[in-house]
N, C-alpha and C positions, 0 to 999 in steps of 0.2 A: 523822436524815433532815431535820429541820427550819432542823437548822444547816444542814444541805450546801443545800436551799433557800434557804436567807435567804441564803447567801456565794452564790451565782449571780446571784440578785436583786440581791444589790450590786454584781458586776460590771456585768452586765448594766447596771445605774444609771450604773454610772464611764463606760462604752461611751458609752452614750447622752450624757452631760454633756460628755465631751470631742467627740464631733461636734458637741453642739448649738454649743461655746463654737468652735469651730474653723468652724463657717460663721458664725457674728458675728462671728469675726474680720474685722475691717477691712483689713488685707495683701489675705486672699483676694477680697474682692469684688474692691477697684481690680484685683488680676493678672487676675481674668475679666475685666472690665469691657475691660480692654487687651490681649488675647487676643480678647476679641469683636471690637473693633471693627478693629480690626488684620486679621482671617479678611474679615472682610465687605467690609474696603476691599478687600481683594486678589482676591476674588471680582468682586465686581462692575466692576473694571478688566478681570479676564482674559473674564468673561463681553460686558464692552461693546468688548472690541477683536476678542473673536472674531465679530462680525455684519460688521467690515469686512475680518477677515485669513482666515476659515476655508474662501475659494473655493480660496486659497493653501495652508494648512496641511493642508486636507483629504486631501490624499493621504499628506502624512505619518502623519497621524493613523491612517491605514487596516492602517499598518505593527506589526507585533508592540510589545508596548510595550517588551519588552529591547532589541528596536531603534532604536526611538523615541528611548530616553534614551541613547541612546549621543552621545560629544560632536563627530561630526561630522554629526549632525544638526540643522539650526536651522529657527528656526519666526519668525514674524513677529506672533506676540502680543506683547500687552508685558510680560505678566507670565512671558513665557520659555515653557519646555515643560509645566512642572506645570500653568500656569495655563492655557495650551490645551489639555493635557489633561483637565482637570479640568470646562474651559468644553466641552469637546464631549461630555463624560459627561453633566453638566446639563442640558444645551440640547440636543442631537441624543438622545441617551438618557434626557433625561430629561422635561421640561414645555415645552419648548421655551421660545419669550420670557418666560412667564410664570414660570419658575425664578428672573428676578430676583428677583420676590414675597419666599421664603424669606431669602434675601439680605440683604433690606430689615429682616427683622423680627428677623435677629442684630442688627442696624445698630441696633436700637431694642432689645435687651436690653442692650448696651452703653451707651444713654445712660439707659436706666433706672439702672441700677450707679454709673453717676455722676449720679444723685440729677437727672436732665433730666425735665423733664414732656412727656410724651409720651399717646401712646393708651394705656390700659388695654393692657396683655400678653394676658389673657387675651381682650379683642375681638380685637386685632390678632393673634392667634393664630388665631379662626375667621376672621377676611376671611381673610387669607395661605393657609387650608387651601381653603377654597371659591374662593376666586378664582382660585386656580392652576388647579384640577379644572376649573374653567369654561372659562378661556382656552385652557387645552390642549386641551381638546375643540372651543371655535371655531375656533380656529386650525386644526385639525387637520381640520376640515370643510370650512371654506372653500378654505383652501391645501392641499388634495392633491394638486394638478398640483407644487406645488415638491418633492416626495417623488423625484420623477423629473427634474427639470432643475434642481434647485438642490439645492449642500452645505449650506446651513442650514434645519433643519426646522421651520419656525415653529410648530408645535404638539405639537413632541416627538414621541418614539416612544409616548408615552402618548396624546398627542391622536391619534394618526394611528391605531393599531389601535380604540380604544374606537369612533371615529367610523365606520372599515370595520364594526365587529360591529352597531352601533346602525343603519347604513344598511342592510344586510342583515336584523337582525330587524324594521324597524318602516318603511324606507323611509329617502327623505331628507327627505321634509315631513313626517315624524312625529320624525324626529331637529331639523329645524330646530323642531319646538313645543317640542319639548323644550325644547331652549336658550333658547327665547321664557320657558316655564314657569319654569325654574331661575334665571335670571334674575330675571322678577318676583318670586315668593319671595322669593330673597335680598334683594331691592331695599326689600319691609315690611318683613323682619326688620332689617335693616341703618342703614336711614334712620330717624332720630326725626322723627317725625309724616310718618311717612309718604301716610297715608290722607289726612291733612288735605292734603298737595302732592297726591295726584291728582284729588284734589277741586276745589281749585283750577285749578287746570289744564284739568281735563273743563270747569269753568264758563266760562273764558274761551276755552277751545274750539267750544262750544255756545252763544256768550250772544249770538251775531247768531241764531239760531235759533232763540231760547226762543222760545215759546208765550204767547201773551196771554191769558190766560183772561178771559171776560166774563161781569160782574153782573148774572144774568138777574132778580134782582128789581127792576130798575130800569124805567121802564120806558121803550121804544129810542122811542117817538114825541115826547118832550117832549123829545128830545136830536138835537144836530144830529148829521149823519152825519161829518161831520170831529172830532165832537169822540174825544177818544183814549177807549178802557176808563179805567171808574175806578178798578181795579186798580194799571194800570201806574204812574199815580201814588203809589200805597200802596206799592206793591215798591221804587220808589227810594228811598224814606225811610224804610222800617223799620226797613231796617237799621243806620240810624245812631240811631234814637231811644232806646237804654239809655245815657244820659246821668244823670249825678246832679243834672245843673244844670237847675235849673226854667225860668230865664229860655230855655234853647235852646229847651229844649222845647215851650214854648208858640211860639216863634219859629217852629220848622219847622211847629209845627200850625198856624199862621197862614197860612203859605206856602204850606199844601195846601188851606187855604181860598178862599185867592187862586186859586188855579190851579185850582179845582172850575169844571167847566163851566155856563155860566149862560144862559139864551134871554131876549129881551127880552123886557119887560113881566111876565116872572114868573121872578124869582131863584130860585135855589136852593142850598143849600149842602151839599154833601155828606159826611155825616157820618162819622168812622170807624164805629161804629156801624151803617154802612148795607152793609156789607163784610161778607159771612154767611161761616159757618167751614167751607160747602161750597168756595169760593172760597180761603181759608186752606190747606184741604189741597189741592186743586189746587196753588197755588203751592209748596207743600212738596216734592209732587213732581216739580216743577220742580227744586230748590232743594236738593241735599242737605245740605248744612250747615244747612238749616232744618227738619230730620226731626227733632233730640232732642223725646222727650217731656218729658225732667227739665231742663226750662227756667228759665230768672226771669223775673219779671215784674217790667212796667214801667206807672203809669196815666198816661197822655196827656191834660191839661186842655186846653182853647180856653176862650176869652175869653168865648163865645158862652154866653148864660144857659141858652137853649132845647137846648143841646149836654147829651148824655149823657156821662158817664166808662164808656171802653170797654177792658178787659182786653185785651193782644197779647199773644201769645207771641212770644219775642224769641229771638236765638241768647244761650246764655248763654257769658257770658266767661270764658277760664283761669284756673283758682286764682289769688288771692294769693299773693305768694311775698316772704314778708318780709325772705331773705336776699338778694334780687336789691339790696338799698342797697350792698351788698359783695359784687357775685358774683364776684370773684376774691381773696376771703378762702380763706386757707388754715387751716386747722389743724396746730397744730406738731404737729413729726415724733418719732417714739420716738427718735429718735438724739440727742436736746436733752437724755433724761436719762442717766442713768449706771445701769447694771447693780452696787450694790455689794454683792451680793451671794457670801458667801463657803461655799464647800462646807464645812460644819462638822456632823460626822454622831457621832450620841450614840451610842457604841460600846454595843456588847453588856454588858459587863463591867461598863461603870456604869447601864445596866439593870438588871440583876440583884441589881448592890450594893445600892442604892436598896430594889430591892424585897424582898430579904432584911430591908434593917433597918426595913423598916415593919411585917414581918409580925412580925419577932421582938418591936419595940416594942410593936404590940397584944398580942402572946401573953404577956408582962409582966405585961401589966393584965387579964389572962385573955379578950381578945377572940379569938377564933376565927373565919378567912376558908374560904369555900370557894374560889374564884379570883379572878385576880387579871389583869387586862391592861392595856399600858402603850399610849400612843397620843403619838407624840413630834410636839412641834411645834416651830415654828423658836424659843423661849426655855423654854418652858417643857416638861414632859410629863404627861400627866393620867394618872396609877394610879388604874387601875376596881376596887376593893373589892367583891366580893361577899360580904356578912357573912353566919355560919353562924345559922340558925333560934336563935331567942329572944336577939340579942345587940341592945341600944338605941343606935339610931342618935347620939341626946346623947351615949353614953360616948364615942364613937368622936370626936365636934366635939371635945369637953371637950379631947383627948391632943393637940390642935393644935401646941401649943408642946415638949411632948415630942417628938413626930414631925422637929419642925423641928430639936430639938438633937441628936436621933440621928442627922439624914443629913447636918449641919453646913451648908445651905442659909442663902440669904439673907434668905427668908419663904416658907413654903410656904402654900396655902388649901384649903381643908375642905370638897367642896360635898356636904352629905348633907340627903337625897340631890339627885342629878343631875335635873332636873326632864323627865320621859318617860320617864323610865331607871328600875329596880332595883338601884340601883348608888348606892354614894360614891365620890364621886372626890377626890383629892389633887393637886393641882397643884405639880408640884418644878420648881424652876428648872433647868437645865441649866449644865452648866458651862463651856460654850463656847456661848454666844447666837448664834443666827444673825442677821443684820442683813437686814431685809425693806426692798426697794428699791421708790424707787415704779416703776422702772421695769418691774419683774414684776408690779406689780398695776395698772398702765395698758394693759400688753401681755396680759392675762388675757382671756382668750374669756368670763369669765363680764363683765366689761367692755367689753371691745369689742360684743359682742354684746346689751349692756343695752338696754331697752327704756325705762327710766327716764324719765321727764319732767327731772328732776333729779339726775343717776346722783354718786352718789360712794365710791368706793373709799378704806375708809380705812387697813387693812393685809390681814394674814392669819390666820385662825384657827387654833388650835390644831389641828384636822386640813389646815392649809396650803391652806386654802377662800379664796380672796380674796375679803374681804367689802365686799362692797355694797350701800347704802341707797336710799333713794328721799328725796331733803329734802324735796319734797312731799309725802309721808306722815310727814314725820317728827313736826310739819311746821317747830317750831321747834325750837334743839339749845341746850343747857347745856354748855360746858366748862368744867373744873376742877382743878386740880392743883398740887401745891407747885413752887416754884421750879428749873426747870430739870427736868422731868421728861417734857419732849415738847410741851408743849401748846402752842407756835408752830409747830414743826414738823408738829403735827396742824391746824391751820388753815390751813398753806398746804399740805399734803398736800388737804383739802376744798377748797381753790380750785384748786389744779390740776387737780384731777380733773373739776371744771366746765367751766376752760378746753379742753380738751382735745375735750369734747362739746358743747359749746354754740355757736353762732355769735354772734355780739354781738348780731347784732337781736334774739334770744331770751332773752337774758340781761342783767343790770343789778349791779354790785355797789355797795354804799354802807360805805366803810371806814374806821371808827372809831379810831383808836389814838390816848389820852391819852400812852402813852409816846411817842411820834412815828417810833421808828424800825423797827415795825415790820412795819409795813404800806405803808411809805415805797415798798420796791421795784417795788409794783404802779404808780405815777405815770406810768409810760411808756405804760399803756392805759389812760390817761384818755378820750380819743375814742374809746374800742374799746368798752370793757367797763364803763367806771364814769358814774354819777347824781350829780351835786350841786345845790347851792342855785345859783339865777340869779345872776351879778355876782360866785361866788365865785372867788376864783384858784388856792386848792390843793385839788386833786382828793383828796387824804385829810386826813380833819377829826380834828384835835385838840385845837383851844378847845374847852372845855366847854361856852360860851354857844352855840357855832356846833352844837355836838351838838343842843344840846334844839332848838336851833331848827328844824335838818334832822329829828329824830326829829316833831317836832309837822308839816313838812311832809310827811312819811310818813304821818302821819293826812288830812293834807287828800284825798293823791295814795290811800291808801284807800278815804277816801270819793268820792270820783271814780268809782274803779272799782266801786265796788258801784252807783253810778248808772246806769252803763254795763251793767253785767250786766243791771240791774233792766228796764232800757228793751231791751233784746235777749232778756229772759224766759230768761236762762241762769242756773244753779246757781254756775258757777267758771270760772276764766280757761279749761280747758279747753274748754269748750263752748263757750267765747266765741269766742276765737281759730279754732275751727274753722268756725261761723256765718263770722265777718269771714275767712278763708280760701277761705270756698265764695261768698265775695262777696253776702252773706245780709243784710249791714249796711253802712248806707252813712254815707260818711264826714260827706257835709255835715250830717248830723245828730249831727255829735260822737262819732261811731263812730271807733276805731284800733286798732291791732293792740299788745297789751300783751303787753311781755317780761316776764319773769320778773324780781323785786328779792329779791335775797339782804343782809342789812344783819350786816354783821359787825364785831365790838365787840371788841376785843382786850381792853381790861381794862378790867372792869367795875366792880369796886370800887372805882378810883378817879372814875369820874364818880359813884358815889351816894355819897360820902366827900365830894364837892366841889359836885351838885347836888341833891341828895337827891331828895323828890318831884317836883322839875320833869322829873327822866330818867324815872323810875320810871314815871309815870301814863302816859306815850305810849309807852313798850316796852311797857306790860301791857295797852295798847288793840290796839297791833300784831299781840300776840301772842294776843290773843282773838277777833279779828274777821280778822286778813290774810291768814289760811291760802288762803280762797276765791279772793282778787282777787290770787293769786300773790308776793305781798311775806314774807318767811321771814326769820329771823334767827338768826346766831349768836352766845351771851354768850359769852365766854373770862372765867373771873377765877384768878386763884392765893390768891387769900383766900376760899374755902367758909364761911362765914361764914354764920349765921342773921341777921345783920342788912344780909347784903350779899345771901345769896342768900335773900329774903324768899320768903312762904308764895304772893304773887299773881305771883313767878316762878317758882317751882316747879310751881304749878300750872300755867300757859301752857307749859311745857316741858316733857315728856312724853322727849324725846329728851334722855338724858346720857351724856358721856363724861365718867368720871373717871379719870386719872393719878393716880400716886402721890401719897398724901396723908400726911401725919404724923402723923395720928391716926384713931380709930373715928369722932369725932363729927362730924371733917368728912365723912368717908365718910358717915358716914347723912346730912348736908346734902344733899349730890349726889344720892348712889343710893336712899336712903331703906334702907339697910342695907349693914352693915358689908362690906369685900372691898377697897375701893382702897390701906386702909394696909398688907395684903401684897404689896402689887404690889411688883414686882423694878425698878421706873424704868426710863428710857432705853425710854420710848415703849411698855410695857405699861402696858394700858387695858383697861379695864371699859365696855360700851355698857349702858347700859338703856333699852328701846324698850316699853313698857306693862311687859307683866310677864316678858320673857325679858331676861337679861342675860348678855352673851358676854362672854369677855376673849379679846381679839383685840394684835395685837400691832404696833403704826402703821408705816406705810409712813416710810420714811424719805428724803426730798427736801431736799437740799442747798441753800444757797443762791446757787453758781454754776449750779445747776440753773434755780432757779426767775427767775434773771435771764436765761438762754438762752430760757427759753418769753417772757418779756417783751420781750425784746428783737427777739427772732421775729414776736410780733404788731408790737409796737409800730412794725416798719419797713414794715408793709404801709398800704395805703390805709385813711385813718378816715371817721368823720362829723367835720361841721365842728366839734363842739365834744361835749360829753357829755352823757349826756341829762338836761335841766334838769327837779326838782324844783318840783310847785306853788312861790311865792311864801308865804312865810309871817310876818306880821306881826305879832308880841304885841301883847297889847292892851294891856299899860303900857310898849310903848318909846317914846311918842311925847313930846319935848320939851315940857315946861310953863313953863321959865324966861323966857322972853321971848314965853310967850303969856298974854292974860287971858282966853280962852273956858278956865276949868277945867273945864265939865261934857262938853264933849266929848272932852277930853283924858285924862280920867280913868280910873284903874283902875281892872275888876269889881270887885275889892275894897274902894275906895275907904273909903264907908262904914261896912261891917265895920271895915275896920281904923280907920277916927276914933272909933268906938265903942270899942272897944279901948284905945285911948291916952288918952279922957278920961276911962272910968270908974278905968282905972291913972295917972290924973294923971302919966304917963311917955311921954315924946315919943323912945322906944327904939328903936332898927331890930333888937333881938336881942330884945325884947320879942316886935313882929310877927313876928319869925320860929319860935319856942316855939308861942306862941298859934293861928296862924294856917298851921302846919307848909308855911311856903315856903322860898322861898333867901333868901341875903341880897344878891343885886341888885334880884330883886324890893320887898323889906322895903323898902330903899335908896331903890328909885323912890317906894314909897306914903309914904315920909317928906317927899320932896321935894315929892312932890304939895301935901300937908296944909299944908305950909311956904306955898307960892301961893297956897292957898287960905285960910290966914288962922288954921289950926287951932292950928299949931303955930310957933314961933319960929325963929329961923336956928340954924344949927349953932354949938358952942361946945365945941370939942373933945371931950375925951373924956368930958364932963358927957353926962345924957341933954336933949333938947330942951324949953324949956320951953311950958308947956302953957296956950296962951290963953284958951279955952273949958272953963267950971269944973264943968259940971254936963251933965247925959242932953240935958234938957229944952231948954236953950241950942241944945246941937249939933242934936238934933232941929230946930228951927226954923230954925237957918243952914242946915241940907243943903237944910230945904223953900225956903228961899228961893232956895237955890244950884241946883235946880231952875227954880224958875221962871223965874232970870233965862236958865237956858239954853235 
């Protein structure tokens, strides 16, 4: 019974796969596409020639239709007899004029099919149903005398009966509310901002009529009789005063000073202040755009000392909308990637085999299972072990490599047990790998549907789960892996999956690659999507100097942001940006709307191989401090190395992906335990997120792929340039050779390192570099420094520098003088 289930199940499967693959066929869209639009022209030709031919045709049409079509009948539509036939079913039989409606809305599934931007389907599927109901029932009220002296029924046979039963149960002026009713209705649901146009509207309807309310505290005998309410002068200008600019605003307060009514011999100046909030709500209800409670406030200064600062309630203004810089940015379309995915299904028979020779190989070693379930995923399949009472979980790890030479696998893994589970599980490769596309894991409802700040999809789990992360919780990610085992393919699998969700103004990339080519392809959304240094010219950094220098302005542009939160009393970018969203923070005070900075490092080994601690200290600042003010980063290396992947990166990185590795020990570099050197390669990976780790199996994105999404953004409208990094200047770049001010010129170092060189009587730049664990540009500059300054001697090839100042005491007294001269 279980077979004959499961072969059902499989049909059933094949059914379904060959429909799904048969409507993404590309043939079939374009033949509807040209089938739609082809019915709708020929409709609306034979519906628009039958209002001028059907006075004529109408008696034919009255004829049997066997008669009709017979061929010494003719008709004087143009679209012949089908199409006057067809146009007097519609329109006399049907909605009357408003039967174009439907028409219209084949006409636009058609150029949806050919990829035309049009109204949403599913709106223009409600107007086209209610608009038709509407029109055919006005029509059909108003024109019921054409019922009777005319062949064309302007409101169908639908408007015409609905409008006879509606005038009979309720009248005709309850049938004409009606249509008054269904109309407005549809008219809020339909129109965005609705409420706000009839509000407008009513105001400039009503505004020769408003009402002047008058300020009974005032008092009417010190005031002449011509002069106006001092109301009405506050109503014309309140509404302009939520301004960020101080200079207007005292302006227009000035102007209300000026224009305060005044009697000779004794001034007076009328203060807002003098304006009571009985007056206030009067005007409100005047005013309905000025009823919100949940308002902003604005304080109004004047010049005048003896002046109070007086609170107004103001209308507040529409969200911030930060993608309005590109409001006709698109997001690329799933058709940019490729589906490569291959039906390749783990037959019955090497299920079984499998799991026959695991069970035999424990019974070997006298382990005993109670059962046993397999759980197939697209490379590998996990056999759930259930061990029988008193058998130790160690025996069962220890037969790892036995196991693996019984079922003649590539590398099997051992998880005992499964953590949540009572179960060990065995992980077997399969032997036809399924290839996971990204275009099934961009197309994923559990993706599309992400609520993520940061969403990335980075393949599929072993129960075919499409897994996805949040990089803001992650918050920063470790990649790692031997040569050729996915790990570029998994980093632009991670930036796609950004692109794909994010708009430019909420996203930022900053991209790293010492090898140069391969990161290169993203260049084309340089004005879209990526951050660099001011005055740089290439949008992905590969000098190493240019690294540290950008990674040290990522500190700067950090601490920014934490100044920014600080003064806005927000936790993290999230709070912040919804503050600066709800218009909470204003700009002239150095308030903006911060996107999101993702910093990705393609290999990292070789900048700490070539800059050592100058990279190190500002990735390990970034990555301890940037989680809050949204700045996130990804290391990529293929050397896992304890002296590449140090203890103060490992800690800041909590999130790792490891690829296939070549040994145990790298694997515990990355994961902090063994698992990546079973990995089967070709894009099987290990995630570890605290303390769960998945093996998940990466989405695989092409590189004509990932140039179709670039090329996509890259031809729509940019910002004028990218978005420019703080300015960041070392403190020992600045030229000493042809200056004699040394003390301002000089490196924090300085000092230290002449200390250095004269108790070692060695004028060395590899000396400074040991001692003092810098680079050797750095080392370089504080040589040439000491050199100006008198410490040390000129260069003399590959000898070390010789050394002028012979003793502590000496240099001690030349630094204090080399002070005071500065």
């Amino acid at each position: 019974m279980a077979k004959a289930k499961k072969a059902k199940k499989t049909v059933k499967q094949k059914k379904e796969n060959k429909l799904r693959n048969m409507l993404k066929d590309e043939r079939l869209r374009v033949t509807v596409g040209i089938v739609s639009a082809i019915v709708s022209l020929y409709l609306f030709l034979a519906i628009l020639s039958f209002f001028f031919s059907n006075a004529v045709d109408q008696s034919k049409l009255d004829i049997p239709f066997r008669e009709f079509m017979k061929a010494d009948v003719s008709v004087r539509n143009w679209t012949g007899k089908m199409g006057a036939y067809l146009a007097n079913s519609i329109v006399n039989h049907g909605f009357g004029i408003a039967s174009i409606l439907p028409v219209i809305f084949v006409a636009l599934i058609a150029l949806r099919l050919f990829h035309c931007k049009t109204i949403p389907l599913r709106k223009a599927l409600i107007w086209t149903i209610v608009s038709t109901i509407w029109l055919s029932l006005f029509f059909g009220f108003f024109f019921i005398s054409s019922y009777e002296d005319s062949a064309l029924f302007l409101g169908g046979v639908h408007g015409y009966f609905i409008s006879i039963w509606l005038t009979a149960f309720i009248g005709k002026v309850g049938t004409i509310g009606v249509l008054i009713l269904t109309f407005f209705i549809f008219f809020l649901f339909a129109v965005d901002n609705s409420v706000e146009l009839l509000k407008r509207w009513k105001n400039k309807l009503f505004h020769n009529v408003k009402k002047e309310p008058v300020d009974e505290s005032l008092d009417q005998n010190n005031i002449k009789e011509s002069t106006p309410p001092v109301t009405t002068t506050f109503e014309k200008e309140k509404e302009k005063e939520f301004h960020f600019d101080d200079e207007k605003s005292e302006e227009k307060t000035d102007k209300r000073q000026n224009d305060s009514p005044k009697e000779a011999g004794d001034s007076m100046t009328l203060e807002v202040n003098q304006i009571k909030d009985e007056e206030l709500s009067t005007d409100t209800e005047e005013s309905p755009e000025e009823t919100d409670d949940n308002v902003g406030l604005d304080i109004v200064e004047t010049e005048n000392e003896d002046q109070v600062k007086k609170t107004v309630k103001i209308q507040d203004l529409e969200d911030y909308d930060p993608t309005l810089d590109l409001p006709k940015f698109k997001f690329p379309p799933l058709n940019l990637l490729v589906d490569h995915k291959i039906e390749v299904e783990v037959s019955e028979e090497e299920l079984y085999e499998n799991k026959n020779r695991i069970v035999s190989t424990l019974e070997d070693y006298g382990i005993k299972i109670s059962s046993i379930k397999a759980t197939i995923g697209p490379t590998i399949t996990l056999y759930e072990i259930v061990p029988a009472a008193g058998v130790r979980i160690n025996k069962i790890k220890n037969l790892e490599d036995d196991i693996a030479l019984s079922l003649a696998a590539l590398g099997i893994r051992i998880i005992a047990p499964i953590p949540g589970k009572g179960t060990v599980g065995i992980e077997v490769p399969n032997k036809k790998p399924e290839i996971v596309s990204m275009y099934s894991v961009i197309a994923s409802k559990k993706f599309q549907e992400s609520k993520y700040e940061l969403p990335v999809a980075l393949g599929k789990t072993i129960t075919n789960e499409t897994y996805c992360i949040d990089l803001t919780k992650a918050p920063h990610m470790l990649v790692a892996g031997a040569t050729g085992q996915g790990k570029s393919v998994g980093i632009n699998a991670i930036i796609t999956s950004l692109l794909y969700k994010k708009h430019p103004a909420q996203l930022k990339f900053v991209f790293v690659d010492p090898k140069k080519v391969e990161l290169n392809i993203y260049a084309k959304i340089e004005k879209h999507y990526l951050a660099k240094l001011p005055d740089e010219e290439e949008p992905i950094i590969t000098d190493v100097q240019k690294v540290v220098h950008t990674l040290n302005s990522l500190t700067i542009e950090m601490d920014e942001r934490y100044d920014l939160l600080k003064n806005a009393t927000a936790r993290n970018i999230k709070e912040y940006n919804a503050k600066f969203i709800k218009r909470r923070l204003n700009p002239e005070k150095g308030h903006r709307y911060l996107p999101y900075i993702v910093v990705v490092v393609d290999e990292f080994a070789d900048l700490i191989m070539t800059a050592g601690k100058e990279v190190e200290m500002p990735i390990a600042r970034i990555a301890q401090l940037a989680r809050a003010v949204g700045i996130h980063m990804i290391l990529a290396t293929q050397r896992p190395s304890t002296n590449i992947v140090t203890g103060v990166i490992k800690a800041n990185f909590p999130a790792r992906v490891a690829f296939k590795v070549s040994s145990m020990v790298d694997s515990r570099t990355i994961l902090d335990s063994p698992g990546a050197n079973q990995l089967i390669g070709r894009g099987d990976m290990l995630i570890s997120m605290g303390s769960n780790m998945v093996r998940v199996q990466c989405a695989f994105v092409d590189t004509p792929e990932v140039e179709n999404i670039v090329n996509f953004i890259g031809e729509q409208n940019s910002y004028p340039s990218a978005l420019l990094l703080p300015e960041y200047t070392p403190e020992d770049s600045k030229d000493i050779e042809n200056s004699g001010d040394v003390l301002a010129q000089r490196d924090s170092l300085f000092e230290d390192a002449a200390r250095v060189i004269v108790m070692n009587q060695s004028g060395s730049t590899s000396l400074l570099q040991r001692r003092m664990n810098i680079g050797y540009n750095r080392a370089g500059r504080l040589i040439d420094q000491m050199e100006a300054a008198g410490i040390v001697g000129p260069f003399e090839g590959s000898k070390a520098r010789k050394v002028l100042i012979t003793d502590e005491i000496t240099l001690e007294e030349f630094l204090r003088n080399l002070d005071l001269n500065a």
